[in-house]
VOPAGU-2260 file (C-alpha; in pm, 1 decimal, decimal comma):
REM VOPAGU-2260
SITE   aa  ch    i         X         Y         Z
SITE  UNK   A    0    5279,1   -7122,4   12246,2
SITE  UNK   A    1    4878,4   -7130,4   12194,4
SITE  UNK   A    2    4854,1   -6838,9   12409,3
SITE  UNK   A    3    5123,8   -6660,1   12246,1
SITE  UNK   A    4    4925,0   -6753,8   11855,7
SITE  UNK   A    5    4598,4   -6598,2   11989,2
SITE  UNK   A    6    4787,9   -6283,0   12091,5
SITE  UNK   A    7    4870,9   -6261,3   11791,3
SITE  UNK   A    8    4584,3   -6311,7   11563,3
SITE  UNK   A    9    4405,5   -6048,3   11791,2
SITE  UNK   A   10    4722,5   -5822,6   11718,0
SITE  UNK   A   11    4608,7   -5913,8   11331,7
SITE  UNK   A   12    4263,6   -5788,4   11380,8
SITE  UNK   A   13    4395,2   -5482,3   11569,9
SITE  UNK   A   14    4620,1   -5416,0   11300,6
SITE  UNK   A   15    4354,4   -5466,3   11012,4
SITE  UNK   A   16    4282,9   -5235,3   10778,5
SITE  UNK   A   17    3934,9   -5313,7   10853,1
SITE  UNK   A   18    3683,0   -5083,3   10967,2
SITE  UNK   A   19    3669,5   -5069,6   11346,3
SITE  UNK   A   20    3297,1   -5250,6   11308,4
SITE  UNK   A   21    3496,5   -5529,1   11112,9
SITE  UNK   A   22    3743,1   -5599,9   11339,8
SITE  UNK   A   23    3497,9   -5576,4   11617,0
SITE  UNK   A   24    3321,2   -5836,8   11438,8
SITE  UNK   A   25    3615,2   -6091,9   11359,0
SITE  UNK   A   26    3747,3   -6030,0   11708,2
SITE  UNK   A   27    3455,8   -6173,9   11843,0
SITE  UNK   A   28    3413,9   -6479,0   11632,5
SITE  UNK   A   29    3760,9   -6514,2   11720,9
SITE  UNK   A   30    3660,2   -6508,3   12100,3
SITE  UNK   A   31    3358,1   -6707,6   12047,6
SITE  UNK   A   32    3437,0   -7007,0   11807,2
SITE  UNK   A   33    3783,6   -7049,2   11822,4
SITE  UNK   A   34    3816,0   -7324,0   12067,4
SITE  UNK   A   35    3534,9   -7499,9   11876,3
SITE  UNK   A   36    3743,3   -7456,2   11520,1
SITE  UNK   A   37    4049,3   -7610,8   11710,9
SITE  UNK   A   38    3862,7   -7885,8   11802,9
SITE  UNK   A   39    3724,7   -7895,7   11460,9
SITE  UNK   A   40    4095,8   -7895,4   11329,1
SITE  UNK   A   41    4283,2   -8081,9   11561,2
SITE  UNK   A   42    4044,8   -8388,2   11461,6
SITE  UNK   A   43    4100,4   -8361,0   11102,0
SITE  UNK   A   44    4470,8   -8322,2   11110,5
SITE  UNK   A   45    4496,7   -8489,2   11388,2
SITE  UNK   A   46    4783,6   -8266,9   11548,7
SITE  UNK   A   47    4745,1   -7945,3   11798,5
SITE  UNK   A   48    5065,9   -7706,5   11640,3
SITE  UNK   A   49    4921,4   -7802,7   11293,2
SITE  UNK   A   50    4529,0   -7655,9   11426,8
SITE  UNK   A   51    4696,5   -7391,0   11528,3
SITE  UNK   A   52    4857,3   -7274,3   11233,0
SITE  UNK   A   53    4567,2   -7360,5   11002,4
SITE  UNK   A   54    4331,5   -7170,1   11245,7
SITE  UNK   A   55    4572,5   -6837,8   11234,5
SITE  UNK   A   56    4594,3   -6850,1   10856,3
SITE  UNK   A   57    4244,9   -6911,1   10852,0
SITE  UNK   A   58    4180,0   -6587,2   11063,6
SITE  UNK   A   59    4437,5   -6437,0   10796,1
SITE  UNK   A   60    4224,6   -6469,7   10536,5
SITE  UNK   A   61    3931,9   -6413,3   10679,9
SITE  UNK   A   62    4084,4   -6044,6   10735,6
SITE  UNK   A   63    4163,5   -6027,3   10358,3
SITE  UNK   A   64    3795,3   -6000,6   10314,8
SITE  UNK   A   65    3664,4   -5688,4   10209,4
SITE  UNK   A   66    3333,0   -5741,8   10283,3
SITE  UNK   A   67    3222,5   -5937,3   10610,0
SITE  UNK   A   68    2838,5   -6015,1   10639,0
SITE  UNK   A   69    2703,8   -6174,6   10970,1
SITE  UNK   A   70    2818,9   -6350,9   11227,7
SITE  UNK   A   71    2651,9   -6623,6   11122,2
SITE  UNK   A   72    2841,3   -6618,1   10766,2
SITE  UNK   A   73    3174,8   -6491,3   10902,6
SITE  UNK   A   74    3145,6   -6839,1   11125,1
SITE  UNK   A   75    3075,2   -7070,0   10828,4
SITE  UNK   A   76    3320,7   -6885,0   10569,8
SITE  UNK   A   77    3594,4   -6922,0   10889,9
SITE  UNK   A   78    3501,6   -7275,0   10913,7
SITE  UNK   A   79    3518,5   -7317,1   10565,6
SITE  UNK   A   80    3827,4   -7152,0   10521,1
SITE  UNK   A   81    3992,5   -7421,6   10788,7
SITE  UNK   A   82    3839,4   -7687,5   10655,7
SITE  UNK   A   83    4007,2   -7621,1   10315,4
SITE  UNK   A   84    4321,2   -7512,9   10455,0
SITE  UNK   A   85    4332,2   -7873,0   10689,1
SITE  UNK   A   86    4272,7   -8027,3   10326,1
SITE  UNK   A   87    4558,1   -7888,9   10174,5
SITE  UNK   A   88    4810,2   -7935,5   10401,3
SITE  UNK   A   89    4720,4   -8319,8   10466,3
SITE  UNK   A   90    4718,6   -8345,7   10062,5
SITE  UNK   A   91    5048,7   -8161,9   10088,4
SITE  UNK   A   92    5185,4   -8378,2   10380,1
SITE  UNK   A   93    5082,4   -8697,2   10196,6
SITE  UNK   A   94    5213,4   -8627,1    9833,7
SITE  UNK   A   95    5575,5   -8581,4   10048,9
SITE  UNK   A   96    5546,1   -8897,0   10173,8
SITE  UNK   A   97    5420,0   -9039,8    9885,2
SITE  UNK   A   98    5711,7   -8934,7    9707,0
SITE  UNK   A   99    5998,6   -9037,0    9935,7
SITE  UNK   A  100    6225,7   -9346,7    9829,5
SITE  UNK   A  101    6133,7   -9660,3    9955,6
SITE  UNK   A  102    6403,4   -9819,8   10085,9
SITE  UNK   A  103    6398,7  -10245,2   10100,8
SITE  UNK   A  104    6748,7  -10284,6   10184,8
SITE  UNK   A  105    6989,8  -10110,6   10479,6
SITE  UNK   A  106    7307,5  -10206,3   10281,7
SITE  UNK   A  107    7409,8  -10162,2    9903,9
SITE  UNK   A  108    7423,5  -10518,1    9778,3
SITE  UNK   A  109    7161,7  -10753,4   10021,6
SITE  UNK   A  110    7274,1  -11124,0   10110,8
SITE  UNK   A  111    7157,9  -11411,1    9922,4
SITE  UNK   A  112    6965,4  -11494,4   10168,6
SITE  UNK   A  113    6798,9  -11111,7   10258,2
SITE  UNK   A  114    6675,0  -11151,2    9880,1
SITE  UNK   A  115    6523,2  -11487,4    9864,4
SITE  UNK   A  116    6301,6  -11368,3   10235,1
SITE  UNK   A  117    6213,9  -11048,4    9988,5
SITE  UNK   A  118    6130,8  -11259,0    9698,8
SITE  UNK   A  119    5933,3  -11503,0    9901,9
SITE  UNK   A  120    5729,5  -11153,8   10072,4
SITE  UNK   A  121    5673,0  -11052,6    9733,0
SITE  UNK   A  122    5570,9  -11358,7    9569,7
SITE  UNK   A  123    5326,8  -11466,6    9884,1
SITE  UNK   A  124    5202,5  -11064,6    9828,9
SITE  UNK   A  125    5138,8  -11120,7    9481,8
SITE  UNK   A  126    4985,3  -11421,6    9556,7
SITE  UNK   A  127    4741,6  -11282,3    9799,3
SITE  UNK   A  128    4629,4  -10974,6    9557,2
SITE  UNK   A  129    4518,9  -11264,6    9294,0
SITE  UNK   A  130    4260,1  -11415,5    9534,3
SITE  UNK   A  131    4106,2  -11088,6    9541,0
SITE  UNK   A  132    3731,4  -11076,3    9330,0
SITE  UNK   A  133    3875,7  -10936,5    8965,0
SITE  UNK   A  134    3721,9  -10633,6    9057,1
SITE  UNK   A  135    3852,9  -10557,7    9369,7
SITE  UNK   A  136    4215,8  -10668,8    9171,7
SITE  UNK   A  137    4196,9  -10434,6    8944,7
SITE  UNK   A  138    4183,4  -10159,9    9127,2
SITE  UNK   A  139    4399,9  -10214,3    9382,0
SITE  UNK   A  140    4667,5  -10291,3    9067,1
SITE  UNK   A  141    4597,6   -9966,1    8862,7
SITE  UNK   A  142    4583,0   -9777,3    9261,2
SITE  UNK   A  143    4919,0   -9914,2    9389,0
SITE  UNK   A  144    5115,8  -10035,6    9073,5
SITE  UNK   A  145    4996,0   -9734,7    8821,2
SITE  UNK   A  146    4982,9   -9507,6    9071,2
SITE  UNK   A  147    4599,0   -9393,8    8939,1
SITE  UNK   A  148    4382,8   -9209,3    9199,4
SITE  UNK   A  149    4037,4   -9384,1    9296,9
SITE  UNK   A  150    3862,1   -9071,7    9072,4
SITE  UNK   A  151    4039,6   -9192,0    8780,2
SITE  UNK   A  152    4046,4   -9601,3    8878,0
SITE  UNK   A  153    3601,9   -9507,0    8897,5
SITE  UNK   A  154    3623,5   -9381,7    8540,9
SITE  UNK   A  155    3842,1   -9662,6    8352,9
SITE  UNK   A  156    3620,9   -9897,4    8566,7
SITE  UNK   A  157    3322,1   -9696,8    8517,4
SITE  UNK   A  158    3211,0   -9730,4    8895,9
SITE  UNK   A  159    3146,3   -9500,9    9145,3
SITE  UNK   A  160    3444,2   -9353,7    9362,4
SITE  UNK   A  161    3346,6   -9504,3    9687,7
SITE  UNK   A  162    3301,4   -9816,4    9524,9
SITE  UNK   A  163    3670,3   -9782,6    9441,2
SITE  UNK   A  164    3802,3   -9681,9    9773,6
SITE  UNK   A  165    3571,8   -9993,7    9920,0
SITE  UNK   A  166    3762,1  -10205,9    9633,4
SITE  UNK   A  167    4138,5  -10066,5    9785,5
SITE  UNK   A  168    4028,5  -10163,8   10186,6
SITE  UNK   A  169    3917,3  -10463,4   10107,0
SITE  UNK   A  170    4226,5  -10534,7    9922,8
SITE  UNK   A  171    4498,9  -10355,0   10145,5
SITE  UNK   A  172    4305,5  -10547,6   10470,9
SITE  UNK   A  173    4303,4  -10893,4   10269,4
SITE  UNK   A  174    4643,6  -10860,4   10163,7
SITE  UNK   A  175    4765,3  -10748,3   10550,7
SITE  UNK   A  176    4522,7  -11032,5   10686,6
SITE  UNK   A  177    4686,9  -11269,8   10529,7
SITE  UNK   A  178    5042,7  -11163,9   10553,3
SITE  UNK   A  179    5023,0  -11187,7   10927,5
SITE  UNK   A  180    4843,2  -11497,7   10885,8
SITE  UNK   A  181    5146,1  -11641,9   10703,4
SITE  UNK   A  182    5416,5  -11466,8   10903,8
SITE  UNK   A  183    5248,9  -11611,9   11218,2
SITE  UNK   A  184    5216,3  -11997,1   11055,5
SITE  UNK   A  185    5640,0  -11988,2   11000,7
């Protein structure tokens, strides 16, 4: 299949409206750097048929350009290019998941007893989040119960961003910590 996606980006290039000196040009940072920006991809999105496509529509639009400069530049921009694309479709790949129905319960109506184990989960859960610092509680509340992002958790808080994401491991790793460290206790 990888073969068969760099025959056809070098069918793109052939194909390109470009001038021949263009396409001459793209071809070879195609040749040269493209096992480098699948390497470069494959660790970001952290699968090979997802590099792939990135890469390709990252050679797409590097075609779109009218004007390419130097190798040098044509590299970056390409790099550049992927990078953003990887970006997007990770955003795109986690706002799907993020939106999918969580689903507590296999059956329509859970036992008496399925909902007191919940309850109890919950309650030790809730528990756990209030021995966090008041800091740390706060914005792992407005993160996971408001559904804010850590940009606009740093604003209401007026700290920086990483701050915030520090303030939502520590939480998430206290809170898992200790769940296992109940779950094994029982």
């Amino acid at each position: 299949m990888h073969k068969l996606v760099s025959e056809t980006v070098q069918q793109q290039v052939n194909e390109s409206p470009l001038p021949e000196q263009q396409r001459a040009l793209i071809s070879d940072l195609f040749n040269q750097h493209n096992d480098t920006l699948l390497r470069f991809l494959r660790a970001r999105l952290q699968s090979d048929s997802d590099a792939h496509e990135v890469a390709q529509e990252a050679y797409v639009k590097l075609l779109d350009l009218d004007k390419p400069g130097a190798v040098s530049y044509l590299r970056s921009y390409l790099f550049k290019i992927a990078s953003n694309l990887a970006v997007d479709r990770l955003r795109s790949k986690q706002t799907a998941s993020k939106h999918q129905p969580l689903l507590f319960f296999n059956e329509e109506h859970p036992s008496e007893e399925h909902s007191a184990l919940i309850n109890e989960k919950v309650q030790l859960v809730s528990d756990f989040i209030n021995e966090l610092p008041p800091k740390c509680r706060k914005a792992f509340m407005l993160s996971r119960y408001h559904g804010m992002s850590t940009e606009e958790i740093a604003k209401v808080m007026r700290l920086s961003d990483r701050m915030i994401r520090k303030y939502l491991v520590r939480a998430t790793e206290h809170c898992r910590d200790r769940l296992q460290q109940a779950l094994e206790s029982k």
